[in-house]
N, C-alpha and C positions, 0 to 999 in steps of 0.2 A: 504494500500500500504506500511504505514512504517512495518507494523509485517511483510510482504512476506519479503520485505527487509533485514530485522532483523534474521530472518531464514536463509535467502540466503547467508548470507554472516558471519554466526555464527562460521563457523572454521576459517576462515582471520581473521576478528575483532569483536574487543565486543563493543556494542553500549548500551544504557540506554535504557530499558525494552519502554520507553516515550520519544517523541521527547520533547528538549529543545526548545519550539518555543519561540522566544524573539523578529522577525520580520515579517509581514507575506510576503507572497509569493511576494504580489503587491508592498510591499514597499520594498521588497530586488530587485524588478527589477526596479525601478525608480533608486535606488540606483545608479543600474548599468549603466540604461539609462541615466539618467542626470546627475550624478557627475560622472560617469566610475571610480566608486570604488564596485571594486568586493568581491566576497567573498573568505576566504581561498581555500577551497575547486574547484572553480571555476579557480582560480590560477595555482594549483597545475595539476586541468585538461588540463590547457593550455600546461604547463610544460612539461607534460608525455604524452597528445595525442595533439601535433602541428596540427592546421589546417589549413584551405585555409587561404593563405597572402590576398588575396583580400577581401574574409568576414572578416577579423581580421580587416582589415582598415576599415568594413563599422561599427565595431561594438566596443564598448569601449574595451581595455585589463586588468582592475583593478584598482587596486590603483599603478602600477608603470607603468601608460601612460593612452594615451585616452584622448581625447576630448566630453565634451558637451557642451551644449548651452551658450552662451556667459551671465553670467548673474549678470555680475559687481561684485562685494564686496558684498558678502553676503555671511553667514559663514551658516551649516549643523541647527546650533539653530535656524535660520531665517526661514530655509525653511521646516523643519519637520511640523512645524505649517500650512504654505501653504499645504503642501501635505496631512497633515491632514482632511484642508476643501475639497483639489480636489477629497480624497477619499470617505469622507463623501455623494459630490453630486453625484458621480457616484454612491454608493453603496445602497443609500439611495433619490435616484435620488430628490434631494434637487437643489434648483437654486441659487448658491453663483456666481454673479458677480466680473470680476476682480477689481473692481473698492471695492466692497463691502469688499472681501477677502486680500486686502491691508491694508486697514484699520483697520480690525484686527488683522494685525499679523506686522503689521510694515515697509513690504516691498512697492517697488512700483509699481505700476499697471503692468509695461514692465516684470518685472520679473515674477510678476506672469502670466502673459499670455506666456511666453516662457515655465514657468512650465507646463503649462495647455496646450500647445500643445504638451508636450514630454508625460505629463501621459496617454491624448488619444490617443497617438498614439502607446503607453503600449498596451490601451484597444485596439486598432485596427489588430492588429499586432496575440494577442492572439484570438480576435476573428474570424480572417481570417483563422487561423489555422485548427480550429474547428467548426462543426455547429455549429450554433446559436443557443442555446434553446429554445422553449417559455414557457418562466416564466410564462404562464397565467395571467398577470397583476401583479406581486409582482416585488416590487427592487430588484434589486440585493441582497443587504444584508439578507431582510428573506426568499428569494428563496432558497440562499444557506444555512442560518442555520435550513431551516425545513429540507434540507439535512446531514446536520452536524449533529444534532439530536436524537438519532435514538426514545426517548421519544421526540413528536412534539413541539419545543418550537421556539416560533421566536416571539420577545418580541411587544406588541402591535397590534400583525396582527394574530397569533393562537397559543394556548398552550393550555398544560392540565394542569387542576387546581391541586394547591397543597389540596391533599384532607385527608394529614394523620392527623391533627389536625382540619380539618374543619369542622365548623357546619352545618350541612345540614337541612333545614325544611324537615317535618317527611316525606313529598310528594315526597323530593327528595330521601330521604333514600328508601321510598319503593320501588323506581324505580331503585335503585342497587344494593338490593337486590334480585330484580326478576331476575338480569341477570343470564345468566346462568351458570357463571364462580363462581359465590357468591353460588347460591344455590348447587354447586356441592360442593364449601370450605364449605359451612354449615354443608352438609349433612356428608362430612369427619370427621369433626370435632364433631360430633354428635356423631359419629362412634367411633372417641378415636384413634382405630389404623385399617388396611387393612390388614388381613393375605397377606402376598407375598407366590409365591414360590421359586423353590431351583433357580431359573434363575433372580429373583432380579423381578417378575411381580406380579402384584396383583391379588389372587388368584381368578378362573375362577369363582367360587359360587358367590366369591363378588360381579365379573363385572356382569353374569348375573341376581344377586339382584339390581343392580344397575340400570339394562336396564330394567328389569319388571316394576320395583317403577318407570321408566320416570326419573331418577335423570338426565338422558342424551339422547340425542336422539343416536339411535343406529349407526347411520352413517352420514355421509355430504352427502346432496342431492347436486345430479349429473343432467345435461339434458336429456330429453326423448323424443324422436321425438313423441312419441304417447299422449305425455301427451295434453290436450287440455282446461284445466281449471284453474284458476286462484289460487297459495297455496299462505301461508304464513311459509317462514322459521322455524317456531317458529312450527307449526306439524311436522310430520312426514316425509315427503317429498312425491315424487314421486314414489317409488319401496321401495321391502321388501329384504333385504338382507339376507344371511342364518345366523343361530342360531349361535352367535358367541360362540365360542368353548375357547376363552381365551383371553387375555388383548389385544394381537395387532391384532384380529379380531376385536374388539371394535374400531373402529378409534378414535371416539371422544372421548372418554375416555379414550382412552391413551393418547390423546392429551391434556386434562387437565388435567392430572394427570402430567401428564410432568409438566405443567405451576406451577402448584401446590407445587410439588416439588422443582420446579427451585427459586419459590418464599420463599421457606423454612418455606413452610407451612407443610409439609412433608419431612420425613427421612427415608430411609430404613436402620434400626436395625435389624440383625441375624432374624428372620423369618416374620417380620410385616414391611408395612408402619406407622410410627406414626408419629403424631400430633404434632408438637414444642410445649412445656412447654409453651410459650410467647401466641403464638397463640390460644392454648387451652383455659389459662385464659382469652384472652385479650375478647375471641369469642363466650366464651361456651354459654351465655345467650343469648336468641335470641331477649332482651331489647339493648343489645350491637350495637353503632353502625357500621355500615356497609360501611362506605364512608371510613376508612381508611383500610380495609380488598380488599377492592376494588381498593384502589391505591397501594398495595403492590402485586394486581395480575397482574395490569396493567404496575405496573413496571416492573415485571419482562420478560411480556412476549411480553411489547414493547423492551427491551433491551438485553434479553438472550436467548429466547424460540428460537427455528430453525422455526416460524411459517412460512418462505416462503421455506422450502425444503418441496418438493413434495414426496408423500411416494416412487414413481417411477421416474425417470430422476433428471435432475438437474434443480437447481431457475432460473426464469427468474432474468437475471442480474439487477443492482441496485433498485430492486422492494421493498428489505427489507431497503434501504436507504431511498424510496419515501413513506414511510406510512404517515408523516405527511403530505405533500405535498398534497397528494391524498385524507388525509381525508379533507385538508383545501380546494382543489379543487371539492370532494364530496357538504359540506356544502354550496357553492358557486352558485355550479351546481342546490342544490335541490332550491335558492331562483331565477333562472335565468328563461328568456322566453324560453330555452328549456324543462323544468320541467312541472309536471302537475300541475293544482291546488292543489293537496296535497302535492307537493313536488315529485312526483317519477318521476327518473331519468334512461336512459338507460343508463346500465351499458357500452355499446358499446362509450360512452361518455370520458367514467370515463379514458376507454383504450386508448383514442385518445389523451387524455392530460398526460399518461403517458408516451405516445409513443413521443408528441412533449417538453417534456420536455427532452428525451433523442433519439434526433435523429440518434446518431447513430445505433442504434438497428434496423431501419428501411431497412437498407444496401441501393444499390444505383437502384436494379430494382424492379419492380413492382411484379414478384415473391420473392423478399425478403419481400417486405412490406405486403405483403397479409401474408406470415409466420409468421412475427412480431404481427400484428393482430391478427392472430389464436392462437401463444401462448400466447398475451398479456391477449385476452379473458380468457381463460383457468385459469392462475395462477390471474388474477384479482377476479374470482369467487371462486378457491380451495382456494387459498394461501390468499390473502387477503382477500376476503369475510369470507370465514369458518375459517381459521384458525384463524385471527389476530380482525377482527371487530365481527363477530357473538357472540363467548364467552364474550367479554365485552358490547355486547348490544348495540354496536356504527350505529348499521345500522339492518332496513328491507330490507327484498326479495322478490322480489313477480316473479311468472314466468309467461309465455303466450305464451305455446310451445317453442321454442325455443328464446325467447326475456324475459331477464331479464332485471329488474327494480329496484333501491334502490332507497333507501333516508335514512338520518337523524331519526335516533328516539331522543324522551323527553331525551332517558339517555345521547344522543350526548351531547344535549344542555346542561345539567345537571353538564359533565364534562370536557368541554372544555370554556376558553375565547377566544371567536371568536369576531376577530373588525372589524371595518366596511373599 
């Protein structure tokens, strides 16, 4: 929202490429709620667009007018500390007593209970506004930074391991090296460089060397009404596509090639893809290991790659914000009593909790929400299944006619800290 911003308003004024954030959002409206000290900006709004005199009286005006809650002799030092615990319980849904949160901060029980009616009614107020999400069981705080995120971190409750310096037992190593993001950086790297052509793609002999040899499977399996027996992702799929004729016939291998790239594992130089100098050495042996070749794919293509644009239409909204969310909620699902004994999960599951984490998407009739669902389905399998979890080996497929099923695979658990 700040770059649209930034863009938008590039010929009026110049703004810093990064917001200065120095307060957040909840503590600039307490600010306002309970001491009715605004901000400049807020000010200056008042200024130049006047509004309703009767909301103005229900609501503070700044710092020159305004009333809040009566709360004796107590200076901005006393009470940051309180608002620090009231945001701490809400965000972190922790249980701080008025009685308990007095005590540590100096004030008296009255005060801070006058705080703690103003801050939920902060929380009330915004959440009237808006659906209510469901977090699936998470606080506040790491609901929204597996959102915040766009590599899953939300500290305690699910990340991904720092894996560029990590030692892995040799069990785990062979398990990311089979994925199939590694074997494709391998097999590159083996290679040295990729003739391109005159249009900047990797030249067609390549790709179809590359699809005879298996380096990649030749397409993203799609649903087939006729299909009737059980596959695993990891063949072929269900249908034969025709003889790709050149790199963006290849889906998937243009798709990781891109990844590939974006991770600057690759360069395109005057007629060739090649190899980064770093990369070459770091990689050429195949005693080398693989756990940091593996977090610099997965960097790049949790944070840069377009894995949620579909090759036709537009992403489903906030999908490429919700990848940690949905793999924490994935890993959740496969140990839940909806899961089979091995763990596999309808994916039809997967969609439902990212549909109640973002209820507006659902709209408000029942032909909206049937919509939502058909394309939640769709870009849950293209976009996030193929594109973003299958390359890095985060997840099984399994289909049964038209009912898909995932779970967790060894390389999930391999490279994520998941708590309990």
């Amino acid at each position: 929202a700040y770059v649209r911003g930034l863009h938008a308003v590039a010929a009026l004024a110049a703004f810093p490429e990064y917001p200065d954030v120095r307060v957040s959002l909840s503590m600039r409206a307490a600010a306002e709620q309970i001491l009715a000290v605004s901000d400049v900006l807020t000010q200056l709004e008042r200024v130049v667009t006047p509004g309703d005199d009767a909301e103005r009286e229900r609501s503070p005006v700044g710092a020159d007018g305004g009333t809040g809650p009566d709360l004796g002799e107590i200076s901005m030092e006393q009470i940051q500390p309180v608002l620090n615990l009231l945001m701490e319980s809400h965000n972190e849904e922790k249980s701080f007593s008025d009685q308990e949160i007095a005590a540590r901060t100096g004030v008296t029980q009255e005060q801070v209970r006058l705080l703690r009616e103003q801050t939920e009614g902060i929380f009330n107020r915004v959440d009237a506004a808006h659906p209510a999400p469901d977090r699936f069981g998470l606080a506040p705080k790491p609901f929204h930074a597996l959102f915040s995120n766009r590599i899953p971190y939300a500290k305690g409750v699910f990340a991904l391991k720092e894996l560029l310096t990590a030692s892995l037992p040799p069990e785990e190593e062979a398990l990311l090296a089979a994925t199939p993001i590694v074997r494709f950086a391998r097999w590159v790297v083996e290679q040295g460089k990729l003739p391109a052509t005159g249009a900047g793609y990797v030249s067609p002999k390549t790709v179809r060397d590359a699809l005879d040899n298996e380096i990649v499977p030749r397409y993203f399996t799609g649903p087939d009404d006729s299909l009737d027996s059980d596959w695993e992702l990891s063949s072929h799929g269900d249908y034969t596509p025709p003889p790709a004729r050149k790199e963006l016939d290849a889906v998937v291998f243009h798709h990781y090639r891109t990844i590939l790239e974006t991770a600057k594992v690759l360069r395109l130089k005057e007629n060739a893809f090649s190899v980064n100098p770093d990369v070459a050495d770091a990689f050429a042996s195949k005693e080398a290991p693989v756990a940091p070749l593996y977090h610099r794919l997965a960097q790049a293509l949790f944070e840069d790659v377009p894995w949620d644009m579909p090759r036709y239409g537009s992403p489903l909204p906030y999908l490429r914000e919700s990848a940690g969310f949905l793999l924490y909620a994935l890993e959740k699902l496969s140990r839940s009593e909806g899961a089979d004994a091995d763990g596999w999960v309808n994916a039809d599951r997967l969609v439902d909790v990212f549909l109640g984490a973002h209820p507006g998407l659902t709209g408000e009739s029942e032909e909206d929400a049937a919509r939502a669902a058909y394309w939640g389905r769709f870009h849950m399998d293209a976009q996030f299944g193929h594109h973003l979890c299958v390359p890095l080996g985060l997840v099984a497929v399994r289909r049964t006619g038209l009912t898909v099923m995932i779970r967790p695979t060894p390389v999930f658990r391999t490279v994520f800290d998941v708590g309990e």
